[in-house]
VOPAGU-2260 file (C-alpha; in pm, 1 decimal, decimal comma):
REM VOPAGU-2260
SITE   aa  ch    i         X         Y         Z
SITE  UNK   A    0   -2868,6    1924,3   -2445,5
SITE  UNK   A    1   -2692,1    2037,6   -2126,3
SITE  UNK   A    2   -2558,6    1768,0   -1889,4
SITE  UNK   A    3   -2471,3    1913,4   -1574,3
SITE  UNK   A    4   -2413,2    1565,2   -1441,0
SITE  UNK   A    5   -2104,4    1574,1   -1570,7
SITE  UNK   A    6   -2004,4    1910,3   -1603,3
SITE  UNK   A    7   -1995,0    1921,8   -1164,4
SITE  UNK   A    8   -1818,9    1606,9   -1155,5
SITE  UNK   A    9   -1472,9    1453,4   -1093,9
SITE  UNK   A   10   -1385,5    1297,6   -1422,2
SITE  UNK   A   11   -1123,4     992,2   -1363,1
SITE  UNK   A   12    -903,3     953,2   -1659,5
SITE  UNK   A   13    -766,7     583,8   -1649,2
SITE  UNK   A   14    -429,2     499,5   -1845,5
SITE  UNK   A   15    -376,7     157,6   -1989,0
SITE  UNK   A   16     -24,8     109,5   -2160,3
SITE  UNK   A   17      79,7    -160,2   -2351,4
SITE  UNK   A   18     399,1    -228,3   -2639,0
SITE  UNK   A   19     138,1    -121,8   -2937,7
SITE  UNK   A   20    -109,0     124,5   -2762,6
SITE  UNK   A   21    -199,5     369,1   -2530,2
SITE  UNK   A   22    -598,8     289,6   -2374,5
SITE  UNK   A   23    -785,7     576,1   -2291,5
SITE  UNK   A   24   -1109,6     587,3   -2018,7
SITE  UNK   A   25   -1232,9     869,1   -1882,7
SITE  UNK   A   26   -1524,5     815,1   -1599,7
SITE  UNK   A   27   -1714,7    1082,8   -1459,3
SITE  UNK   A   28   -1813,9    1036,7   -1050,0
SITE  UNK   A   29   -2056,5    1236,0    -861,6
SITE  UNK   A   30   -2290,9    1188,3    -530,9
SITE  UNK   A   31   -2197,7     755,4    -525,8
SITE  UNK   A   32   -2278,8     717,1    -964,2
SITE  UNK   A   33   -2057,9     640,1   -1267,6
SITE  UNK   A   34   -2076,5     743,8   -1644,3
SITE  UNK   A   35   -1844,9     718,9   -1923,1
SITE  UNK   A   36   -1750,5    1055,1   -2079,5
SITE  UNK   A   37   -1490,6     929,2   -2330,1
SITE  UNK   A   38   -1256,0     662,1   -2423,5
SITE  UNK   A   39   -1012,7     628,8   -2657,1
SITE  UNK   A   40    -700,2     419,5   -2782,8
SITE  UNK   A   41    -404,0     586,8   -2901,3
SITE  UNK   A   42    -205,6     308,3   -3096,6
SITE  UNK   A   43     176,3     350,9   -3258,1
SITE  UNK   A   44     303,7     175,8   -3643,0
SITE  UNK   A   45     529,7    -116,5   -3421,6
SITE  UNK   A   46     606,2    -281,4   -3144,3
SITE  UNK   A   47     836,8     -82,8   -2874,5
SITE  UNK   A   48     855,7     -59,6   -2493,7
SITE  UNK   A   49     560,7      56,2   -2310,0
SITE  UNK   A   50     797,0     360,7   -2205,9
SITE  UNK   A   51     895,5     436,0   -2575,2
SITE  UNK   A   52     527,2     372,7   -2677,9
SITE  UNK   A   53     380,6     642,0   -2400,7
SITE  UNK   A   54     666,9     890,6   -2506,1
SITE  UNK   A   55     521,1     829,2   -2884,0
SITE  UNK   A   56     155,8     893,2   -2805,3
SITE  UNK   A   57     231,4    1155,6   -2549,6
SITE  UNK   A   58      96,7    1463,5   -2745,7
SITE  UNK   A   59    -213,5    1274,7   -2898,9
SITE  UNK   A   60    -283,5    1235,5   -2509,1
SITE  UNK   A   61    -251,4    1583,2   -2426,2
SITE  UNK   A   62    -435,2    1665,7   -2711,3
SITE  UNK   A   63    -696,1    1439,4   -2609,4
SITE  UNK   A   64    -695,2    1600,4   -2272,8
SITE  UNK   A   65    -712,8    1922,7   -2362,5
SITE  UNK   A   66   -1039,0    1904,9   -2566,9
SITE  UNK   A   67   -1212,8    1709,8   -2295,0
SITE  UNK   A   68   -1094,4    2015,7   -2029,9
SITE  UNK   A   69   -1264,6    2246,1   -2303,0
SITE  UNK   A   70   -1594,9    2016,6   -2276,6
SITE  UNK   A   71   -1620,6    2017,2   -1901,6
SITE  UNK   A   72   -1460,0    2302,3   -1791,8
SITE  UNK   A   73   -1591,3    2289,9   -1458,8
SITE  UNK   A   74   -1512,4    1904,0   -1398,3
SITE  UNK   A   75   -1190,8    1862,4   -1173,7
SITE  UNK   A   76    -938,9    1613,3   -1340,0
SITE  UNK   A   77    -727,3    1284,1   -1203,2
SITE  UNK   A   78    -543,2    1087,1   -1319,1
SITE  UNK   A   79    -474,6     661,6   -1230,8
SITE  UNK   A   80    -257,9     458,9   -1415,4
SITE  UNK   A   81    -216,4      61,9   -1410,6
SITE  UNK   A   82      -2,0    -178,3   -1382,5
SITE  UNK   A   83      29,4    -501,0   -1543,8
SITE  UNK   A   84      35,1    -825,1   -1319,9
SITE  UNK   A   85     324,6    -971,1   -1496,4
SITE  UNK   A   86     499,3    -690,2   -1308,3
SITE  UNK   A   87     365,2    -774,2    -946,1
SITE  UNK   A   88     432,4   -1021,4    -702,8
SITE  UNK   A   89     122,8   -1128,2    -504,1
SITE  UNK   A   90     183,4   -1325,1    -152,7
SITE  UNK   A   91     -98,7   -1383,6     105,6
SITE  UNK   A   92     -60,5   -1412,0     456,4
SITE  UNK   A   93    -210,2   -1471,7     793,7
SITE  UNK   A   94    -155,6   -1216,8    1096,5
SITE  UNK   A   95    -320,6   -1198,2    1443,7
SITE  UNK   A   96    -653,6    -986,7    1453,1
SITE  UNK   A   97    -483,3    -820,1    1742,5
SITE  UNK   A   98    -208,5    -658,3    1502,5
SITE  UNK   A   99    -189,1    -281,5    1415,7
SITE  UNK   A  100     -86,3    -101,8    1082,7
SITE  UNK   A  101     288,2    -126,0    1212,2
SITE  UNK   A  102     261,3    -466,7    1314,9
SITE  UNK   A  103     113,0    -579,4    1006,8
SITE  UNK   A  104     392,0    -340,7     795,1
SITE  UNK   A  105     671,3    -515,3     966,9
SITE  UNK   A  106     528,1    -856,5     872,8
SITE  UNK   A  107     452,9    -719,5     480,5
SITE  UNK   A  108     888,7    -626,0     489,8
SITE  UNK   A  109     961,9    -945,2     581,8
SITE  UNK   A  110     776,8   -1218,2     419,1
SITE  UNK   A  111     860,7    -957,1      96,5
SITE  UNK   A  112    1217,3    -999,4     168,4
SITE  UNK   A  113    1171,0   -1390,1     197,9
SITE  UNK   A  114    1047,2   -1424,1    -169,6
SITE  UNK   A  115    1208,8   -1138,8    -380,0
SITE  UNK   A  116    1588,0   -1085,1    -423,1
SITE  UNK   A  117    1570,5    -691,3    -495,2
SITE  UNK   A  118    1629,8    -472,0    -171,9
SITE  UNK   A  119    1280,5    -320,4       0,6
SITE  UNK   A  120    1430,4      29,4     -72,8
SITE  UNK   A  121    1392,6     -70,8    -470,3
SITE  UNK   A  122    1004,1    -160,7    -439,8
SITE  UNK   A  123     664,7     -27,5    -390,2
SITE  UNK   A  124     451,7    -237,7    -157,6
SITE  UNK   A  125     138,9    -191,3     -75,3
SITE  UNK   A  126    -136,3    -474,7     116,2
SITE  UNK   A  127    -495,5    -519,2     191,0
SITE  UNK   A  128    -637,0    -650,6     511,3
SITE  UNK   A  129    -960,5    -858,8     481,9
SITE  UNK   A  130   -1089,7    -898,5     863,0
SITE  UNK   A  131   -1171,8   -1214,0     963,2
SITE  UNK   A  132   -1153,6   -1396,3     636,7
SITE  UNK   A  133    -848,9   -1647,3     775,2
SITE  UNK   A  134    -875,7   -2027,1     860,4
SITE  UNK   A  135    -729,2   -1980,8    1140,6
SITE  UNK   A  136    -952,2   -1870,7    1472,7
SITE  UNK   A  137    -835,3   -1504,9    1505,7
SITE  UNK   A  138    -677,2   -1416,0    1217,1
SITE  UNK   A  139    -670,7   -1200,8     951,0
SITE  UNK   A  140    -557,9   -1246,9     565,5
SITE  UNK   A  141    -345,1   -1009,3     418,0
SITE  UNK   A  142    -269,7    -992,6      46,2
SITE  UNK   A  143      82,5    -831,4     -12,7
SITE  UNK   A  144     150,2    -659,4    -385,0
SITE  UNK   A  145     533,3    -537,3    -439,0
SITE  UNK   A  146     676,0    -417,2    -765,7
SITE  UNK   A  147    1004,0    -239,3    -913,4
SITE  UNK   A  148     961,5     162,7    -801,7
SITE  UNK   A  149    1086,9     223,1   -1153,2
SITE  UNK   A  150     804,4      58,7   -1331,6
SITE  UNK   A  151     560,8     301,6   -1085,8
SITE  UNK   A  152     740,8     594,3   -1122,5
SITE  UNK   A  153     707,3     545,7   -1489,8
SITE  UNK   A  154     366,2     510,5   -1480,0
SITE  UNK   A  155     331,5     785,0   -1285,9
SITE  UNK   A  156     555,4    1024,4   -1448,8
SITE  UNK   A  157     339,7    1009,8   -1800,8
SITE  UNK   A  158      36,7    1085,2   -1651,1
SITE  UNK   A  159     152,9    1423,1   -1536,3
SITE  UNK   A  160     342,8    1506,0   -1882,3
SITE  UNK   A  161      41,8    1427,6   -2017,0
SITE  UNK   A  162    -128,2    1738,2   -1805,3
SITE  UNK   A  163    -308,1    1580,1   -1462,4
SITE  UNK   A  164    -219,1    1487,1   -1133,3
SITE  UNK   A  165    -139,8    1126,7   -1079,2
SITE  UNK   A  166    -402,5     999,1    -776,1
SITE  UNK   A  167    -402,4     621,2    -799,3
SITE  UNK   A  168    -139,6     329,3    -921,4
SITE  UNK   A  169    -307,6     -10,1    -932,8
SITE  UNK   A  170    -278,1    -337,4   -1054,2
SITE  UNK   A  171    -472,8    -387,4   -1455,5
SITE  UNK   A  172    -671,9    -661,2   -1315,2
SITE  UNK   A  173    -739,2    -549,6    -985,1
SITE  UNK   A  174    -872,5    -205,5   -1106,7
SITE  UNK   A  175   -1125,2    -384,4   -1344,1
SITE  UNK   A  176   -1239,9    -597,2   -1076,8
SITE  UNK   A  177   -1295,4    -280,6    -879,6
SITE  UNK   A  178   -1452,2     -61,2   -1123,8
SITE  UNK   A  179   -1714,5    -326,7   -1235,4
SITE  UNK   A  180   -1818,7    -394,8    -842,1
SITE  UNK   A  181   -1822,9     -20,6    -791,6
SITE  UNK   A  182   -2097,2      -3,4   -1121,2
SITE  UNK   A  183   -2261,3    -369,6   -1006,8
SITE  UNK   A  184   -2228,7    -387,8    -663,5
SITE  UNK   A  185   -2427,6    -778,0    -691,1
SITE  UNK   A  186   -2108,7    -905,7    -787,8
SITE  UNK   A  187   -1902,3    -813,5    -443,8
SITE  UNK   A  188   -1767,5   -1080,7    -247,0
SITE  UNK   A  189   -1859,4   -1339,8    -572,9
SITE  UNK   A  190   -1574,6   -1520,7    -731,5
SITE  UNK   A  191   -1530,1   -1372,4   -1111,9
SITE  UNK   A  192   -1349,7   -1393,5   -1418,9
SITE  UNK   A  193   -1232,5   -1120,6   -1633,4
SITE  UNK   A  194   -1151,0   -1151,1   -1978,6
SITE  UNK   A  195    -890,6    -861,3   -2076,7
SITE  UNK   A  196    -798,0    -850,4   -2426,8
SITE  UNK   A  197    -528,6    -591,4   -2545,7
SITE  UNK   A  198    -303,8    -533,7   -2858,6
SITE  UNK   A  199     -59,8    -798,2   -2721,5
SITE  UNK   A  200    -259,1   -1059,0   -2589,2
SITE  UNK   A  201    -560,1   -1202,1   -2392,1
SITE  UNK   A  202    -537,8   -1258,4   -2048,0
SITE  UNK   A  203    -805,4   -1451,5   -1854,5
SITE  UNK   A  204    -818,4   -1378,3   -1472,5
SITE  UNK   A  205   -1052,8   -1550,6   -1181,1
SITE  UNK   A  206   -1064,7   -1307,0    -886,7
SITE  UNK   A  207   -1227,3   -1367,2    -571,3
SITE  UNK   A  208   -1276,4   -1118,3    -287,3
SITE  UNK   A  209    -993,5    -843,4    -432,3
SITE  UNK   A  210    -769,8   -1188,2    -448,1
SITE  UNK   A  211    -667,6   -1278,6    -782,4
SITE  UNK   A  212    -682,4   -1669,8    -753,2
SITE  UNK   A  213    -625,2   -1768,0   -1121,1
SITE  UNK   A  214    -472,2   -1598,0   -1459,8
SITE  UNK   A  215    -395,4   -1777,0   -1807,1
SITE  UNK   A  216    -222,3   -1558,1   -2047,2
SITE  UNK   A  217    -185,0   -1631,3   -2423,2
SITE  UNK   A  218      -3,1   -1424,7   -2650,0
SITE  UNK   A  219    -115,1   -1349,0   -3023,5
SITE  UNK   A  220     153,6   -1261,3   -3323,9
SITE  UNK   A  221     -58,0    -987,1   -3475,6
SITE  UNK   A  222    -334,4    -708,1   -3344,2
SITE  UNK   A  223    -558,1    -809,0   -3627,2
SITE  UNK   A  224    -798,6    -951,3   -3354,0
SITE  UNK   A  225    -763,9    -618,7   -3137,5
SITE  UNK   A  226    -844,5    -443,0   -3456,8
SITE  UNK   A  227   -1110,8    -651,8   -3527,8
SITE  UNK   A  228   -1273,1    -607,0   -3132,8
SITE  UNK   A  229   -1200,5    -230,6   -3160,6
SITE  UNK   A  230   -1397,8    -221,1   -3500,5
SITE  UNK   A  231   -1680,3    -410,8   -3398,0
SITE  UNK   A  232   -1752,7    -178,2   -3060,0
SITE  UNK   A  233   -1594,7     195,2   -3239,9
SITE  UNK   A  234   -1315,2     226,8   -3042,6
SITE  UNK   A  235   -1064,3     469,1   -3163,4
């Protein structure tokens, strides 16, 4: 059968990287829709860094890549890669509605510099501004993210060995919440919770309005469960 859905399409490949695996989506977008195409978990024999466990499953990603170019050959490719929030440091703020971008970026530098000993040079910072969402009359909340440039730049760097251009960084929780609200839009502006459970752990998250407001994280000894969960649903 011919799908020409996703043959015109953008297809999004998301990268999930963790000590035991590489996770694998790939979305296709086209005219405001969604659709998986593929997914897929690349996973290594033990436990390493998540750099030394990308640079293991590096040509099984390629490879991976490579056969889904030869399946929609006339699909542009991105890349995004993620981030995990043990890596981030989240602050929230309140600035005057009457603020501009360089206003507001002069306020992100410093209340950064207030809370994190590494020098701005060494970090990459990025905030949202939700309008008229403060307590106080006139004001505006801003939620700041900063994290190492090194921990970006490796995220970065693999998804373009791996053979596509690197579009979008974000932060593992933050992109869920996104992706789901983009497929159910009912559940903007709601208060949520997001189970996520990888090859290292679960982590249980509470986000409300793009703010994360809550996360538990427990740690398990063995992937058995991961195994079990990848089994049950056919991942590979």
């Amino acid at each position: 059968m011919l799908n020409f859905f996703i043959k015109q399409s953008v297809i999004s490949i998301g990268f999930d990287i963790d000590l035991y695996s590489v996770n694998l989506v790939a979305l296709a977008y086209r005219s405001g829709s969604i659709q998986l195409v593929s997914f897929k978990t690349i996973t290594t024999l033990s436990q390493s860094s998540a750099s030394q466990c990308a640079g293991l499953c590096l040509e099984p990603l390629s490879q991976f890549l490579r056969k889904l170019r030869q399946q929609y050959p006339s699909s542009r490719f991105v890349g995004n890669a993620s981030i995990p929030m043990s890596c981030v440091i989240q602050k929230n703020i309140s600035v005057s509605h009457e603020y501009n971008d360089c206003d507001i970026e002069k306020q992100v530098k410093s209340a950064i510099s207030e809370h994190i000993s590494y020098p701005l040079e060494e970090l990459a910072i990025d905030f949202i501004k939700f309008e008229g969402s403060s307590d106080q009359l006139n004001n505006n909340n801003i939620c700041i993210v900063a994290c190492r440039k090194e921990i970006v730049e490796s995220k970065r760097d693999l998804v373009i060995a791996s053979g596509v251009n690197c579009c979008v960084i974000d932060i593992d929780v933050l992109a869920i919440y996104r992706t789901l609200t983009f497929a159910y839009p009912s559940i903007r502006n709601k208060t949520i919770a997001i189970v996520d459970v990888s090859s290292i752990g679960i982590v249980f998250n509470v986000i409300a309005t793009e703010i994360l407001v809550h996360t538990h994280e427990e740690l398990i000894r063995d992937i058995s469960l991961y195994d079990e969960i990848n089994n049950q649903f056919n991942i590979s």
